[in-house]
C-alpha positions in Angstrom: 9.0 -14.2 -8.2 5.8 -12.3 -7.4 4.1 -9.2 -9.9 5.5 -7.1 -7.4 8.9 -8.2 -7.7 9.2 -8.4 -11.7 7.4 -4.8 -11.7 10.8 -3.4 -9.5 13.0 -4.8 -11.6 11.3 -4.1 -15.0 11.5 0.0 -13.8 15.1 -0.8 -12.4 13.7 0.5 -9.0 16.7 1.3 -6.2 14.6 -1.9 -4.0 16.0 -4.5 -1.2 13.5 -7.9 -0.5 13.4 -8.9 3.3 12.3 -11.8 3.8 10.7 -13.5 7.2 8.6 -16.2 8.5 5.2 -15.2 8.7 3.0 -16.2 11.9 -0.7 -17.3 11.0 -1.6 -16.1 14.5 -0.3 -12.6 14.2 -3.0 -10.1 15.2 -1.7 -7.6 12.5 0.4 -8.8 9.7 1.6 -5.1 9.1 3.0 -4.7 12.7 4.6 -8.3 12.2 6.7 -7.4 9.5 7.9 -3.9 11.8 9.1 -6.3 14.4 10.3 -9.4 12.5 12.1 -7.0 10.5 13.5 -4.8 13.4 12.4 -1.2 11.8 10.4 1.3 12.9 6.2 1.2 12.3 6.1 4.5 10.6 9.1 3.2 7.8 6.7 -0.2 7.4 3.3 0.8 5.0 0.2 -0.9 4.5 -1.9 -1.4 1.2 -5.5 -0.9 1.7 -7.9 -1.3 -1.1 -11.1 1.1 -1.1 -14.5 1.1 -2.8 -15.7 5.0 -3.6 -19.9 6.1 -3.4 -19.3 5.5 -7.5 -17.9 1.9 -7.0 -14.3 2.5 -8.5 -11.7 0.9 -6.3 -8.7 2.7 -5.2 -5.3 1.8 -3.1 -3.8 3.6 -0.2 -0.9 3.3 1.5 0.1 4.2 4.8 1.9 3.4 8.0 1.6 0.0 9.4 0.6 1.7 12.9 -2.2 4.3 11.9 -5.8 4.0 10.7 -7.0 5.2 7.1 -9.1 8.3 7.5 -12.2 7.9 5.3 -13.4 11.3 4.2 -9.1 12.1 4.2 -8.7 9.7 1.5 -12.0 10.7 -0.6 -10.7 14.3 -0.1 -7.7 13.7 -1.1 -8.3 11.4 -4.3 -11.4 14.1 -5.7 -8.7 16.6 -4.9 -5.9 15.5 -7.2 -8.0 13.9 -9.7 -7.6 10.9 -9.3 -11.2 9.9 -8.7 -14.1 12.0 -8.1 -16.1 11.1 -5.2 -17.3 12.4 -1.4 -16.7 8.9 0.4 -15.0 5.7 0.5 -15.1 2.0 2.4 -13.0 -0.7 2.4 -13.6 -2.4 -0.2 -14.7 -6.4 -0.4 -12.1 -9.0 0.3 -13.1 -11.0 -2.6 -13.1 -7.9 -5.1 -9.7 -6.8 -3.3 -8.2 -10.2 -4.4 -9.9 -10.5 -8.2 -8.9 -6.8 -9.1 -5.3 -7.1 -7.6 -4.6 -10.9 -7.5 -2.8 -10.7 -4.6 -4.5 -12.5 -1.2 -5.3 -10.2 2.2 -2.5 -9.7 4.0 0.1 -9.9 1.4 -1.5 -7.0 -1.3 1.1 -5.3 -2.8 1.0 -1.7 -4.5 3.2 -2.8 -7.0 2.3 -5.7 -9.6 -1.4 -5.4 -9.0 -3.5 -6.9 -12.3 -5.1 -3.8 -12.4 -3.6 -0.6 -12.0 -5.8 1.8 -9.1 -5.7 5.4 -8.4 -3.2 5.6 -5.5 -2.5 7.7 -2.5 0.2 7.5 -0.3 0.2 8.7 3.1 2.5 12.3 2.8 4.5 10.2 6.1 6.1 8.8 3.6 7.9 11.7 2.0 9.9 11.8 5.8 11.6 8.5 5.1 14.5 7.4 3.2 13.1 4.3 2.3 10.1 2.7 2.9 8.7 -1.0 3.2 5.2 -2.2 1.2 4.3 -5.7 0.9 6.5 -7.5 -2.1 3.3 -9.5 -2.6 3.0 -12.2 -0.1 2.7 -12.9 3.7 6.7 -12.5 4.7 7.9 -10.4 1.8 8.8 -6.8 1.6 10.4 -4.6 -0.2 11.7 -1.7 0.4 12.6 1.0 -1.8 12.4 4.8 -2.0 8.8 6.3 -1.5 9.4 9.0 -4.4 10.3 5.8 -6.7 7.0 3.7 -5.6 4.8 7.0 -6.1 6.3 7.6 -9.7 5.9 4.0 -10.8 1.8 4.1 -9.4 1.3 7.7 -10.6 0.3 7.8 -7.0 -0.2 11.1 -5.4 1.1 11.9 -1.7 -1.6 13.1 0.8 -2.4 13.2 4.4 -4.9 10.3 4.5 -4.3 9.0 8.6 -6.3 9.9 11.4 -4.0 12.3 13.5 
């Protein structure tokens, strides 16, 4: 049982695992689970951990098969509040695995040690379901997006390059 996991079921989230074998050689561990789980890219999301100008961390989450638009993200985070600041950077691998004690690759939004302002791409409101990392390489779970953005006191927000 991962953080992630005991997190869905302590908020009695509607959530299904899926479960595959992970390839150490996959280019892209995002687009991995998308075709080892037979669904569509844009239903699969990403976690991505950021570091604003001030040095507070924040997550976003967003489609397997786009790119995180910097100044989209620090737009939309100063916009709703949830952080104040004019730009962001991935944040260190190192700090990404202290502050959410998950490892690369398999950080989840859910069960982090340390609860991050969150914004999730606004994609996600399109989909019935969506799938986020369930905490390791070859878990996922996939649940409502309206369900995982209530639970993070997330915000959604166009945050992907076009």
């Amino acid at each position: 049982m991962t953080p992630a996991i005991n997190l869905a079921k302590k908020h009695r989230l509607d959530y299904q695992l899926h479960e595959y074998t992970h390839d150490a050689q996959a280019a892209s561990f995002g687009l991995e689970a998308a075709e080892k789980l037979g669904v569509d890219a844009a239903q699969v999301f990403k976690t991505l951990v950021v570091s604003s100008d001030a040095g507070v961390l924040a997550v976003a989450i967003l489609p397997v098969d786009k790119t995180l638009n910097f100044k989209k993200m620090a737009k939309a985070l100063s916009s709703t509040k949830a952080l104040s600041c004019k730009k962001v950077q991935m944040a260190d691998s190192k700090l990404v695995e202290r502050t959410t004690g998950y490892v690369l690759g398999g950080v989840s939004p859910l069960g982090q040690k340390k609860r991050l302002p969150t914004m999730i791409d606004c994609s996600a409101q399109t989909q019935s379901t969506i799938y986020v990392s369930g905490g390791r390489r070859g878990l996922e779970i996939e649940l409502p997006p309206h369900q995982l953005a209530t639970t993070l006191n997330a915000h959604f927000a166009a945050i992907t390059d076009d």
